[in-house]
C-alpha positions, 0 to 999 in steps of 0.5 A: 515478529517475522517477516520478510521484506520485498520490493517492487517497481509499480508502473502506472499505464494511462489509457485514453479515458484517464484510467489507468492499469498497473504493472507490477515487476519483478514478477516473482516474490512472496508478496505475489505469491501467498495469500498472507498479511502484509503492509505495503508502502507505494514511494516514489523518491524516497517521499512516502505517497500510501501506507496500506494493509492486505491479506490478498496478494499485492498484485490481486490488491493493486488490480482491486484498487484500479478496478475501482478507480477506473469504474469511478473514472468511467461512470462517474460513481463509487464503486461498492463505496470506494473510489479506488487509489488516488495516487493512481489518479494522474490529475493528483499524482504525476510520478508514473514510475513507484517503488513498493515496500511490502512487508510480508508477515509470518502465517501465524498473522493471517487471522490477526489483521488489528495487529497487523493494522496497528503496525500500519498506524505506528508506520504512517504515524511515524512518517509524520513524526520522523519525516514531518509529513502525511503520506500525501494519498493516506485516507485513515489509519487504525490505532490500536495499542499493541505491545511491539507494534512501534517497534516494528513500524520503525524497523519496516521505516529503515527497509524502505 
């Protein structure tokens, strides 16, 4: 399996009506570049707070999670059914200043997402079974038996 391992700082912004707008830095890397298949893993000291999975750039699939959270914050209602992260919400999730892991698989990946989704459950699964907790803002995963799978989410685990 290939694929590279980044990090970020994700800064979460609270506006006046308790929205909030996130910064993501450093401003370069792959994640932020290629449209790829990734898992993406938001920590803050060392406590695993998400574990999800995107095709989009991180930037462009943080910025959908707060689009959607803010419309929930402001209207009242979902937003196409989804609420947006709750870990952004302040009232749920205090620590403003997160890490991201985000593991950025090779191209031949793009098109695979069950794959890439089984590695997500093993991770978070692996969370419980290492850790002795949830992530605390985790809402599903996907288990799917795939050969490697366990394997990966415990090399991903260590880069964390």
């Amino acid at each position: 399996m290939e694929y590279i391992i980044e990090h970020y700082t994700l800064n979460l912004i609270d506006q006046e009506d308790n929205s909030c707008r996130t910064e993501l830095s450093p401003t370069k890397g792959q994640a932020l570049l290629q449209e790829r298949r990734k898992l993406y893993i938001i920590h803050y000291k060392g406590e695993i707070l998400y574990v999800g999975e995107a095709n989009h750039s991180i930037k462009t699939r943080f910025q959908r999670g707060s689009t959607s959270f803010n419309y929930f914050i402001r209207k009242g209602k979902a937003r196409g059914g989804y609420k947006g992260y709750k870990w952004l919400n302040k009232e749920y999730n205090v620590s403003r200043n997160l890490s991201v892991c985000v593991a950025i698989f090779n191209e031949k990946y793009d098109h695979n997402r069950s794959f890439i989704e089984a590695i997500e459950g093993e991770l978070v699964y692996l969370v419980r079974k290492k850790l002795d907790y949830w992530p605390k803002f985790q809402h599903e995963i996907h288990f799917s038996n795939y050969d490697g799978a366990t394997e990966i989410a415990e090399q991903i685990l260590l880069n964390i």
